[in-house]
Backbone bond lengths (Angstrom), bond angles and torsions (degrees), N, CA, C in turn:
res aa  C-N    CA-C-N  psi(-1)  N-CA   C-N-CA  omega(-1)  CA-C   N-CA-C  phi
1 X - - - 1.452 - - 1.531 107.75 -
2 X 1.334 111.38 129.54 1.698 117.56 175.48 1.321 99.81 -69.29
3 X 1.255 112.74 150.79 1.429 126.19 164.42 1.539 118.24 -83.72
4 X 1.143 123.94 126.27 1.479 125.74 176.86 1.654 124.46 -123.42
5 X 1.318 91.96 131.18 1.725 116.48 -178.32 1.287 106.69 -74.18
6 X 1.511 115.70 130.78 1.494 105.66 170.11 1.554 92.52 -137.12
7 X 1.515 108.20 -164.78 1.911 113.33 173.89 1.491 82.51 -173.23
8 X 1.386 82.71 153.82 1.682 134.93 178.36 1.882 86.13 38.16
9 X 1.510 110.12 83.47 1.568 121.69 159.40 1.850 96.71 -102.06
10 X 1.467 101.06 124.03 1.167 122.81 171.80 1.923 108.77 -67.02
11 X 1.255 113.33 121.13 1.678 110.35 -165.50 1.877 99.43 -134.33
12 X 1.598 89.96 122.27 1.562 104.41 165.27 1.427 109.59 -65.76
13 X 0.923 158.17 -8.95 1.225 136.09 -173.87 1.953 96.74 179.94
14 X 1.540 92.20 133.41 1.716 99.58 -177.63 1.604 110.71 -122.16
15 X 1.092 118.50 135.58 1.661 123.79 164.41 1.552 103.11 -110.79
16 X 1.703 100.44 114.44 1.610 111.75 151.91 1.594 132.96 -67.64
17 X 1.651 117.87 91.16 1.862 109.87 -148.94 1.861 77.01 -110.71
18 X 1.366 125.18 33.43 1.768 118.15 -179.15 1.528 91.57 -56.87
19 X 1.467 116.85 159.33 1.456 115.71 -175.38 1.204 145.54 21.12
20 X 1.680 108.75 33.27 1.538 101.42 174.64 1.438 103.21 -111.40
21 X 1.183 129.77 166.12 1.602 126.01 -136.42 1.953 77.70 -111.46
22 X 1.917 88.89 151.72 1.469 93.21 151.73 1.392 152.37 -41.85
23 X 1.800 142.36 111.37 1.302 110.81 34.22 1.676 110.62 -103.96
24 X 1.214 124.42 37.59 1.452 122.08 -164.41 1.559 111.88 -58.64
25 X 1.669 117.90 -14.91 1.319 114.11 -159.15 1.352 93.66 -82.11
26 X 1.424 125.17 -36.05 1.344 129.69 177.80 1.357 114.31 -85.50
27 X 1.412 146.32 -48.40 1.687 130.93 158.99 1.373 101.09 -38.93
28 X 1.486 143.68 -40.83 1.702 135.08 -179.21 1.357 100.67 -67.82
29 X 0.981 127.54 -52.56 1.660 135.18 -161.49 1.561 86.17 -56.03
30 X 1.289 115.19 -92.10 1.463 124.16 -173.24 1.574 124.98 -32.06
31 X 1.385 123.84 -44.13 1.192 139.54 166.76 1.792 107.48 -53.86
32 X 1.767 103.97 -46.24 1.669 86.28 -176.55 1.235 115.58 -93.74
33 X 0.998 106.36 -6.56 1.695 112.54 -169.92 1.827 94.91 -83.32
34 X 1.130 142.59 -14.44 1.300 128.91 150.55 1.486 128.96 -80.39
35 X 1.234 104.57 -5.83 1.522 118.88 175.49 1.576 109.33 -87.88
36 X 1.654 127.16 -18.31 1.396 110.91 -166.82 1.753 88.84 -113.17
37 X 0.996 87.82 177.59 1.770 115.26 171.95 1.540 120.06 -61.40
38 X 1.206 123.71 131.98 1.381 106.07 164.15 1.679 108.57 -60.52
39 X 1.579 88.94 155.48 1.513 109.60 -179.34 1.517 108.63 62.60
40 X 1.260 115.03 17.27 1.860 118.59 170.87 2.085 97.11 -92.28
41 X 1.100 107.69 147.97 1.640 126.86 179.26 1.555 103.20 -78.46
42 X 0.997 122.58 118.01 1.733 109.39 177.07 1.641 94.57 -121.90
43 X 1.473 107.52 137.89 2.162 102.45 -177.50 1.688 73.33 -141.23
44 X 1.646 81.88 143.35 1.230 116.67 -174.06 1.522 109.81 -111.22
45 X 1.345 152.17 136.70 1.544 140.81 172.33 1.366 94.65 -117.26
46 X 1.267 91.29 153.61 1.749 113.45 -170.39 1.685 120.16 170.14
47 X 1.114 106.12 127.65 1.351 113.02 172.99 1.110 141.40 -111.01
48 X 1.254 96.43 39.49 1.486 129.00 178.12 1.840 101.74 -101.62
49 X 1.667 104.24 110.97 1.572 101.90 178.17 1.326 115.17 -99.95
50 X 1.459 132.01 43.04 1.190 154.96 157.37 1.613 101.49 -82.48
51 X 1.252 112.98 -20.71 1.911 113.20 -173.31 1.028 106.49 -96.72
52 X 1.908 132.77 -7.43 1.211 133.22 173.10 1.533 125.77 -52.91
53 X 1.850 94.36 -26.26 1.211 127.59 178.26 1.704 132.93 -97.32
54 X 1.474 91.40 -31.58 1.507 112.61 -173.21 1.741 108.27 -90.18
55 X 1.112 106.20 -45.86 1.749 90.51 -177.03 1.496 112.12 -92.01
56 X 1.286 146.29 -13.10 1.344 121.99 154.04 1.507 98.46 -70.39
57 X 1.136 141.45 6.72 1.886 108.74 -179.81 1.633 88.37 -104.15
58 X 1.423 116.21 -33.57 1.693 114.18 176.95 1.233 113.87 -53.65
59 X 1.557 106.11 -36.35 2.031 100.41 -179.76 1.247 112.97 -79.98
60 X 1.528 123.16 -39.10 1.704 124.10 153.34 1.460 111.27 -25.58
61 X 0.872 114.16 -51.33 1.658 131.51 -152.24 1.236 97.17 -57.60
62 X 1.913 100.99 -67.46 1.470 127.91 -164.29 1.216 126.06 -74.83
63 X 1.735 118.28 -19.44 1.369 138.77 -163.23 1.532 130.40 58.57
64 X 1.996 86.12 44.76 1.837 85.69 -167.73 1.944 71.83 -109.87
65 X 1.367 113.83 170.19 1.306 147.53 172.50 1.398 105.20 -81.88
66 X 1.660 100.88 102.76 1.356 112.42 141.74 1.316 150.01 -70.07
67 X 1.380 99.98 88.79 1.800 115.13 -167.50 1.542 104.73 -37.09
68 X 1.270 113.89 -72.74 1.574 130.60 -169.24 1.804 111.17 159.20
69 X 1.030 100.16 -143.07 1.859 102.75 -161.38 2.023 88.81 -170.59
70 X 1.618 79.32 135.80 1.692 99.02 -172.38 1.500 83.33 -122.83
71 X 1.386 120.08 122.32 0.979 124.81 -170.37 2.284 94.77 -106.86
72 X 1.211 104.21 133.39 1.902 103.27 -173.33 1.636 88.93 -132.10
73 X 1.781 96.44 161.06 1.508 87.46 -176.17 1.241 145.57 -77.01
74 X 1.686 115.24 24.47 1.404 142.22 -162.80 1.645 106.26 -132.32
75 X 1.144 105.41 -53.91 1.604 94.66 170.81 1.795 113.74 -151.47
76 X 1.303 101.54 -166.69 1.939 90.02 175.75 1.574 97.71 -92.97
77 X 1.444 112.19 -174.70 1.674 130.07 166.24 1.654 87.78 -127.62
78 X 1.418 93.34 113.70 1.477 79.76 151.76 1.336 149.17 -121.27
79 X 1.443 159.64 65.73 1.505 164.25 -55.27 1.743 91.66 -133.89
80 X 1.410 93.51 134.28 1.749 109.30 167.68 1.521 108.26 -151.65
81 X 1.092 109.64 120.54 1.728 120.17 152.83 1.185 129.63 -56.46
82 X 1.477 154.90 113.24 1.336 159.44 136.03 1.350 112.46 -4.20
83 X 0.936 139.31 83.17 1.862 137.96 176.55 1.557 89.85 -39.53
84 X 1.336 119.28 160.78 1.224 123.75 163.78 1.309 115.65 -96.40
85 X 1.672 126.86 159.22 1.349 99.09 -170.66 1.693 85.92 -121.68
């Protein structure tokens, strides 16, 4: 899966994961992404660039929509859609 850049993605619901150590970006991802709605935006921040890799192959995985990744000079944003079920 290519990685994709986007800016200013409008997001229902955000988790701040700045400095928490590997795999927290993915136990957060997974944990909120059952908490929102399908078709709700969930962006995750983190500066951990191990997730450049890990959450588009987790949304592959899972069949939620990988928005893209806004990369700022402190950490990434990263955007996912709720598959509908």
């Amino acid at each position: 899966m290519s990685l994709k850049f986007v800016e200013n993605v409008k997001a229902d619901v955000t988790a701040d994961i700045v400095y928490m150590m590997c795999p927290m970006h993915l136990l957060k991802l997974q944990e909120l992404i059952e908490r929102i709605e399908p078709g709700q935006v969930l962006e995750i921040l983190t500066d951990y660039d191990g997730a450049l890799e890990d959450i588009p192959a987790w949304c592959q995985r899972h069949g939620h929509e990988f928005i893209g990744v806004e990369e700022t000079e402190d950490f990434y944003k990263f955007y996912i859609r709720k598959a509908g079920r």
